[in-house]
VOGU-3710 file (C-alpha; in Angstrom, 3 decimals, decimal comma):
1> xxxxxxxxxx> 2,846/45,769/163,677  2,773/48,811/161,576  1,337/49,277/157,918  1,495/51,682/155,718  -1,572/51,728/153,272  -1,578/53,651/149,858  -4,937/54,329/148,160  -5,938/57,386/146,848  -9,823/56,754/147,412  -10,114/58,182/150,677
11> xxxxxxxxxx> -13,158/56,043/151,726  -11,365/52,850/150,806  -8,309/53,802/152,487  -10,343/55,321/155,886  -12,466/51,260/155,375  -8,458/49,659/155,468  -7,657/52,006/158,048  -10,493/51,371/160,144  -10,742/47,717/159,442  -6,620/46,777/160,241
21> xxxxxxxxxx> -7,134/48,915/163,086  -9,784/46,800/164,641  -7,481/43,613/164,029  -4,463/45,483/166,129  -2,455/47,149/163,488  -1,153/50,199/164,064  -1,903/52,450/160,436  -0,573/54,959/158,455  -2,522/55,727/154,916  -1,011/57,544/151,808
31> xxxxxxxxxx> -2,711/59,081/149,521  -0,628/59,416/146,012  2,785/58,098/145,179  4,953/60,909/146,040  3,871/60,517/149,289  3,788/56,830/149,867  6,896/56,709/148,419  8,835/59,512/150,960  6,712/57,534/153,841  7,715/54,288/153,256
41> xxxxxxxxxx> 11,203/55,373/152,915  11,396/57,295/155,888  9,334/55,152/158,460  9,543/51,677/160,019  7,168/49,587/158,414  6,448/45,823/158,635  4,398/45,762/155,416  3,213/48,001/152,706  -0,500/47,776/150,898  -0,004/49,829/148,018
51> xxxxxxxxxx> -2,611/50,425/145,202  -1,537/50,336/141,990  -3,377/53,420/139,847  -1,922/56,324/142,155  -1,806/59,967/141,232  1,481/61,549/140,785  3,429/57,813/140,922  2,310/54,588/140,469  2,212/51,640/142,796  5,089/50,165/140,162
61> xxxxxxxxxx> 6,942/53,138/139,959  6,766/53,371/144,060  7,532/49,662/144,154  10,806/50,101/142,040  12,181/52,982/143,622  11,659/51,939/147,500  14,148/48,819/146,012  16,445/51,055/144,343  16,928/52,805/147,605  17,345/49,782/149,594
71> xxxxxxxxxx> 14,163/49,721/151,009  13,210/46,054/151,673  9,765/45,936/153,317  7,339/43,388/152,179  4,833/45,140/149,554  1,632/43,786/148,728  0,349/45,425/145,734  -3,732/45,762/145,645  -5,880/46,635/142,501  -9,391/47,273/140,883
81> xxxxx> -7,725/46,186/137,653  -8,716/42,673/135,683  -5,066/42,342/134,024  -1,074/42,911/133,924  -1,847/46,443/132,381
//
């Protein structure tokens, strides 16, 4: 099974990386929205882990536009945030 994770703290992403490795996943990690957006789109994921607070475009704004482009892989949004905004 392959994820893609998005989080722009590189030692949290390298810990996810590391850790879903261990449990048999095969891992790619993005870094900011642009690019977890163009990733997502182009590759053959089973699941996305996306962060919301990205650099360059948010975890919603990714979201949206992998569905407005037909891209229907299960996204699990993750966050350091304590509310809806």
């Amino acid at each position: 099974m392959r994820l893609l994770v998005v989080e722009d703290d590189p030692g949290l992403g390298e810990t996810l990386r590391r850790g879903l490795t261990a449990e048999g996943f095969d891992v790619d990690v993005a870094t900011d929205g642009d690019q977890a957006y163009w990733r997502a789109s182009e590759g053959c994921y089973s699941a996305v882990l996306l962060d919301i607070m990205l650099p360059k475009r948010n975890g919603y704004e990714v979201c949206r536009d992998l569905r407005r482009a037909g891209v229907d892989t299960p996204v699990v949004m993750l966050t350091a945030k304590d509310g809806e905004y």
